[in-house]
N, C-alpha and C positions, 0 to 999 in steps of 0.2 A: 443235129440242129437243136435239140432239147438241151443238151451242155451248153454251145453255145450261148443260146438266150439266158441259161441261170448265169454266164461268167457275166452277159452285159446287164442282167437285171444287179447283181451284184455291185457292179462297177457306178451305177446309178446310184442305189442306195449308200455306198462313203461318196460320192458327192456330194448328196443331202446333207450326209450328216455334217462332214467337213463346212457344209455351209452354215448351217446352224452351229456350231460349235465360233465360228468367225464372228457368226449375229450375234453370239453369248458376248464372248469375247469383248467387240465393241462397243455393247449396254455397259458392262464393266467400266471399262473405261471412262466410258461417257459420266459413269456415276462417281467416278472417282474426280473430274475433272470438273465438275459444280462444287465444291467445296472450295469458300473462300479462303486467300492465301491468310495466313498468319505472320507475324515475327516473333520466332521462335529464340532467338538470343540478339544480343545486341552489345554493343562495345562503344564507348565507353559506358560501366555499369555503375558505376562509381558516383557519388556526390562532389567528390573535392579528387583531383585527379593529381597528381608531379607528371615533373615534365624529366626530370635530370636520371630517373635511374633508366638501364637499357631495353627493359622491359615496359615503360609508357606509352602510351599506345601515340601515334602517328597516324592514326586518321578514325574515321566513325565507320562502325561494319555494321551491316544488320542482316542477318540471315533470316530467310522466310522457308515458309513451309513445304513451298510448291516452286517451281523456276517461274521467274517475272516476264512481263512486259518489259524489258530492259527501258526504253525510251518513257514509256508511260511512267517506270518508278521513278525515272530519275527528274521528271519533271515533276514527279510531286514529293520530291526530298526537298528540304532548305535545313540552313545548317545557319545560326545567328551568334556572332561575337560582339555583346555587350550591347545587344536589343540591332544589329544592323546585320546583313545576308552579309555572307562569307564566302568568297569564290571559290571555287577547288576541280577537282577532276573524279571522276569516277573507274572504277574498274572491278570487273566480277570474275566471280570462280564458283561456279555454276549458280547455286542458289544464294551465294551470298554476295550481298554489294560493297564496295567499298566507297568512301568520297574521304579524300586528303585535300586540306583546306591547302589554300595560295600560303606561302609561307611560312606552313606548320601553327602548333596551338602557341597561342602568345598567354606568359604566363601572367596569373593576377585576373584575369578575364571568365567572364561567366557564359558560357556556349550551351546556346539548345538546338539543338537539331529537331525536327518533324519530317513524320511521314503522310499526308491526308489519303481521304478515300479516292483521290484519283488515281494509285498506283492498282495495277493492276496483274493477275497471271497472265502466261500466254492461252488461257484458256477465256480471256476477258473478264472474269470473276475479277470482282474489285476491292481494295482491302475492307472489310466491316466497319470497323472505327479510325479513327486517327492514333496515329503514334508519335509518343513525345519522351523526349529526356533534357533532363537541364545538370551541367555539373560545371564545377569552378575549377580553374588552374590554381597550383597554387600549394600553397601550406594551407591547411583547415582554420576555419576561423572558429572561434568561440558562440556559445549560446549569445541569442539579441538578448539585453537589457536594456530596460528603458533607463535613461539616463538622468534624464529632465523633462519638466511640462508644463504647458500653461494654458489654461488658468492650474492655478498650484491647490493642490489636496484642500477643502474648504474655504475657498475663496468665494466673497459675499460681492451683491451689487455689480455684476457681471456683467458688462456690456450686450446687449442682445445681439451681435452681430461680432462677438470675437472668436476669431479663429481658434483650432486646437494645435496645439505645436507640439509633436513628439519628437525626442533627440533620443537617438538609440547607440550604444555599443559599437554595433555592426552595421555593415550594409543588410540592407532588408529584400527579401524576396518580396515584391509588390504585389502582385497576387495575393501573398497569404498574410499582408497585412488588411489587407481588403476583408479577405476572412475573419479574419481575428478581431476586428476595429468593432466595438460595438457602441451606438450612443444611446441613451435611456435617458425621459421619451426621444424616440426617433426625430434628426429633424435631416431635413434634405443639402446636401452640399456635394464639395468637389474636393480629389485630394490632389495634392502640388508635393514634388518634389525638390530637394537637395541636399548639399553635402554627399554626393556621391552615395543616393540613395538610405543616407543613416538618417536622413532627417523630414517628416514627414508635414503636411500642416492640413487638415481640414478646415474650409470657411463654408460657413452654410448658406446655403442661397435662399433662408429667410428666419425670421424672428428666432430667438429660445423666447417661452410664454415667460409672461412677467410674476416675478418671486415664485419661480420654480425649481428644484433640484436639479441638476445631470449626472449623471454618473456616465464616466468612460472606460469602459472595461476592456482589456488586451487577452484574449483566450490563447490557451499553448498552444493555435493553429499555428502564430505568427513563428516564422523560420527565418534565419538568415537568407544570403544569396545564396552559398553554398549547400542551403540543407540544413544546417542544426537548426533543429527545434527548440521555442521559449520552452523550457520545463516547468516556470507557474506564472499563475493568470498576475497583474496587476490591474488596479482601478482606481479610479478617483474622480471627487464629488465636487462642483460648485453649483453657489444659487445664484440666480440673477436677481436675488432680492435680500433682504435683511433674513438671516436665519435663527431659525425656533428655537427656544432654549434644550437644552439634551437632556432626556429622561430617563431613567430605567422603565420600561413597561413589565419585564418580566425577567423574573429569576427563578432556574428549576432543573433540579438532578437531568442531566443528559440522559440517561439510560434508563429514566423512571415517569411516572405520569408525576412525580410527587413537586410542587412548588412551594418556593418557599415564600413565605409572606416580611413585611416588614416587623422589626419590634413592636412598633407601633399596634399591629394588626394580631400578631400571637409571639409572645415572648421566646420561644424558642422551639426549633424544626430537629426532632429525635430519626436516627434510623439511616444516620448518613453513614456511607462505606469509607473504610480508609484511603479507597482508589476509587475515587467518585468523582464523576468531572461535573460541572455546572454549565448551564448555557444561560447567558445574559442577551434579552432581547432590549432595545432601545426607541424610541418614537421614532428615531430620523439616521441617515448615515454620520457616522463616530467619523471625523476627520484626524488626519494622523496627530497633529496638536492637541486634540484632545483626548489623546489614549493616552497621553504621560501620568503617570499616578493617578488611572482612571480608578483603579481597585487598590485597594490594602485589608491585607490578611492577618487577626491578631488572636492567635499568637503569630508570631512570624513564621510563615513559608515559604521557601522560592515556589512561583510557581508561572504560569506564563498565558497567552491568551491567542487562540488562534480564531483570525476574521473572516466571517463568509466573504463571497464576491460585490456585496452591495453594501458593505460597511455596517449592517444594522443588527448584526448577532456575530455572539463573542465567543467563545468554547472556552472556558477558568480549568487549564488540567493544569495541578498540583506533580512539583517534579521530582517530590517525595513523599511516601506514604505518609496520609493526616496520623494522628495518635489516635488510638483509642481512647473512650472517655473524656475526650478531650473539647471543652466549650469553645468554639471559635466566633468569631466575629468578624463577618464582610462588611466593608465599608464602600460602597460606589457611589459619586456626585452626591447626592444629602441624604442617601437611604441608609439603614443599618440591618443588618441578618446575621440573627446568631443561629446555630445549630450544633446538635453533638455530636460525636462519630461514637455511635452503638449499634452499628448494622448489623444482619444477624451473619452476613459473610465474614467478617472481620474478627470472629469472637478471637482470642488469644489461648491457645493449646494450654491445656493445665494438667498437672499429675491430678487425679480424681481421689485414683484407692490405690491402694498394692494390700494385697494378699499373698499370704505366705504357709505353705506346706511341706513340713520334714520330711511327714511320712506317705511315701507312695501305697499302703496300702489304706489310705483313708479315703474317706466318699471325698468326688472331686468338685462337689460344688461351692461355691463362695462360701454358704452358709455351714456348708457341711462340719461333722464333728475335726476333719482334718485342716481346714482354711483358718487361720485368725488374719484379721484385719491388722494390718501394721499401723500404729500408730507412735510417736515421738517418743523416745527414750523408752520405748517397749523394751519389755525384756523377753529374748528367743532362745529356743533351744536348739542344739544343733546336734546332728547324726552324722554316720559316717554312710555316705550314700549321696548315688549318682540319680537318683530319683527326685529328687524334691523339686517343687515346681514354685515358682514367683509369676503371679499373677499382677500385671501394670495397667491399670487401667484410665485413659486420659480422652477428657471432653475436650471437647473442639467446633469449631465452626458446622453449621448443618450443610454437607455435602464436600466436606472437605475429606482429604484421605491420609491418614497415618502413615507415611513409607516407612516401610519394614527397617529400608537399611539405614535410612538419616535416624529411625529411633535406636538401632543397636550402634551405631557410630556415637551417639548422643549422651546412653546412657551404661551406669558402671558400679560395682558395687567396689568399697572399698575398706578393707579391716587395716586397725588399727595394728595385730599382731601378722604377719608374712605367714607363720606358722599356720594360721588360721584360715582354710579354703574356702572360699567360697565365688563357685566359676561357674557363668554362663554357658550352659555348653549347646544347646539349639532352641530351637523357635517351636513348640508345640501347636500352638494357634494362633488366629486373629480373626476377631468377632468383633460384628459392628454391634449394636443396640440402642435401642434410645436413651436420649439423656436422663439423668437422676442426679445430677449434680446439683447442691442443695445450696454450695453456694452461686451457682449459675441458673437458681428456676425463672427470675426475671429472662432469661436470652435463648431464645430456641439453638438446642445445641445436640449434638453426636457425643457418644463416646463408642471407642474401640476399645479390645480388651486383645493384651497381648500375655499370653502364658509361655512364658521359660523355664524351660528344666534345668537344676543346677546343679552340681558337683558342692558338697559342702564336708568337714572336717572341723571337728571339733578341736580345743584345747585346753585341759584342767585349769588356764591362766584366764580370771575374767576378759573380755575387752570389748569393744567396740565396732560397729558395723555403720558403712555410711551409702545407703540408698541416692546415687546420683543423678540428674538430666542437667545435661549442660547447657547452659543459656546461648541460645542462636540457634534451638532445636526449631524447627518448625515443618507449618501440614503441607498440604498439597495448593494448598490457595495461597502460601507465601506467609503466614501470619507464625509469628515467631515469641517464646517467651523470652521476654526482654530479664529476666534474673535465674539463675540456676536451680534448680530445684533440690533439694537437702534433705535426707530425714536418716538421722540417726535411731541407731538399734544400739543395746546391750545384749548380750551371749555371757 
């Protein structure tokens, strides 16, 4: 009797458990089956789609996360050819839908499909957001440009009640010309279409204020039908009244607090870079008419002027380095500014010193009894030995950097007799220190010091030695000596 009852208490206890492990089971479930469905791919993914190769797609798929409401999704699919519903059929394979339009895609047409939140799982979770795609059949079309507009770039006396008429390139994505459209001061209106969406017009539904500004500005929201994005903004300005004469208000190094004043006010602005951009601010927006020979630069430079978004500041970059030393004179509307280019970034690379040592067993400092300073048509003595050192030493711009290989590419010693050696054979040092350059104490300036060890060989025949740097050597900042550097020796 005691067996028996443990077999039936046994038989109890995996019923329990079996039943719990079922209660597990089904919370599981349950917890997996509250997660709203998602669309997890989708077909057509594409902005501009063909129709001709055998791999284009022939209907819209959308696969979801979880199996659907089959009836619930497909009443909340729509599928639009060129802003109208598009009839078609549906059919699935398990989580994925398909709908193939009446007809197939007709090419040249712009198709968006939606899915909204009434689509739903078979668990009634309903989709989170809405789902949307827009692509075009077709060959690709190009970037929208504005083509035409009216009122025209600085047009005066401006009817308070005329519309804006933009003509574009392309067909326009409507939506993100609405994005993009900005009027300054704001006024309220409506936009009209035509020409198969390229051409747009705003009328406002009250006044522009009397002898006011506008500005209309196009941001790179604005996209074609099919997707290409404007890659830059366009804008333009009219008054509805007589407009203000055009001023400079201000001129001053882009990259600096420094401004430059007119002649009138300080005769001339020292300190300027050779790659120094200026920014010109103005009373009022510069219409395009009036940028044509807004500026001239003398001496002559090419150089060019890029516009903010509101017309009223200029950016002057030069599209070759200024000269050093060099007096310039800006001319804009009736103002004049002269300044010099003596920045302390721009100094121009210069041989300083060179020092020269036969004898390796002499003290190795500049001054030492072993170093003599070379100077023009010195007369040297030469040994036979792989010892001797040439010390080059060259001022430069403060924070600029000597590269090792453009100065041993650059420079070269040269005798007049072949017989006679004299060969760079490595690079012992290179040491920065402050300047001492006596003709550069006016310019804060670097020098580095570069020591090579040389191979030298005498000859009983007097001759000639020629210390060279090749002209186009230059530092790390790009600044270069515009003539070769020369110093003859006698031996």
């Amino acid at each position: 009797m005691r067996t028996h009852g443990i077999g039936l208490y046994a038989c109890a206890m995996s019923a329990l458990i079996l039943t719990q492990l079922a209660v597990g089971c089904d919370f599981a479930e349950e917890l997996t089956q509250m997660r709203a469905p998602e669309v997890v791919s989708f077909s057509p993914d594409s902005r501009v789609v063909g129709l001709e190769a055998p791999n284009d797609p022939e209907a819209v798929e959308l696969e979801f996360s979880a199996r659907m409401d089959r009836p619930a999704a497909e009443r909340a699919f729509t599928l639009r050819r060129n802003g109208e519903i598009a009839g078609g059929r549906f059919g699935w394979s398990g989580k994925r839908m398909q709908f193939i339009p009446d007809g197939g895609f007709s090419s040249g047409a712009l198709y968006r499909y939606e899915l909204g939140t009434e689509a739903q799982d078979r668990y009634g979770n309903a989709l989170p957001r809405p789902f949307r795609f827009e692509f075009r059949t077709g060959d690709s079309e190009g970037a929208p440009s504005l083509v035409s507009h009216s009122p025209l770039d600085g047009d005066t006396k401006v009817d308070p009640r005329a519309p804006i008429e933009l003509r574009f390139s392309e067909a326009l994505d409507r939506e993100s010309l609405l994005q993009a459209f900005e009027l300054t001061p704001a006024v309220a209106g409506s936009f009209s279409w035509a020409e198969r969406d390229s051409f747009v017009r705003f009328t406002p539904a009250e006044n522009y204020r009397a002898d006011s500004e506008y500005r209309v500005r196009l941001t790179t929201a604005l996209r074609s039908r099919s997707g290409v994005a404007n890659p830059d903004e366009r804008s333009f300005t009219f008054h509805t009244g007589p407009r203000s004469d055009l001023a400079l208000t201000e001129l001053r190094v882009t990259d600096l607090d420094e401004t430059l004043l007119p002649t009138d006010a300080r005769e001339i602005t020292y300190g300027i870079e050779t790659d120094d951009r200026l920014t010109l601010r103005f009373n009022r927006a510069v219409t395009l008419e009036e940028r044509r020979d807004l500026i001239t630069v003398t001496p002559r430079v090419s150089h060019s002027l890029r516009w903010s978004a509101d017309a009223r500041e200029a950016e002057l970059e030069f599209n070759n380095d200024l000269r050093r030393y060099e007096l310039y004179q800006l001319t804009a509307l009736a103002d004049e500014y002269r300044f010099v280019v003596d920045g302390p970034r721009t100094l121009t690379p210069r041989v300083s010193e060179i020092w020269f040592n036969p004898d390796p067993e002499a003290e190795s400092g500049p001054e030492g009894s072993g170093f003599t300073r070379l100077q023009l048509n010195d007369l040297i003595t030469l040994t036979e030995t792989e010892n001797a050192v040439l010390r080059v030493i060259i001022a430069h711009a403060v924070g600029a950097e000597v590269e090792l290989g453009r100065f041993l590419e650059a420079f070269r010693v040269v005798s007049s007799e072949p017989s006679v050696g004299f060969e760079l054979l490595n690079v012992l040092s290179v040491d920065h220190e402050p300047g001492s350059d006596a003709v550069l104490s006016d310019y804060p300036h670097e020098r580095t010091s570069i020591r090579l060890r040389a191979s030298t060989n005498p000859h009983p025949v007097s001759g000639t030695l020629r210390l060279e740097l090749a002209a186009g050597f230059k530092d790390s900042f790009g600044n270069r000596i515009d003539e070769p550097f020369n110093l003859s020796l006698n031996y």
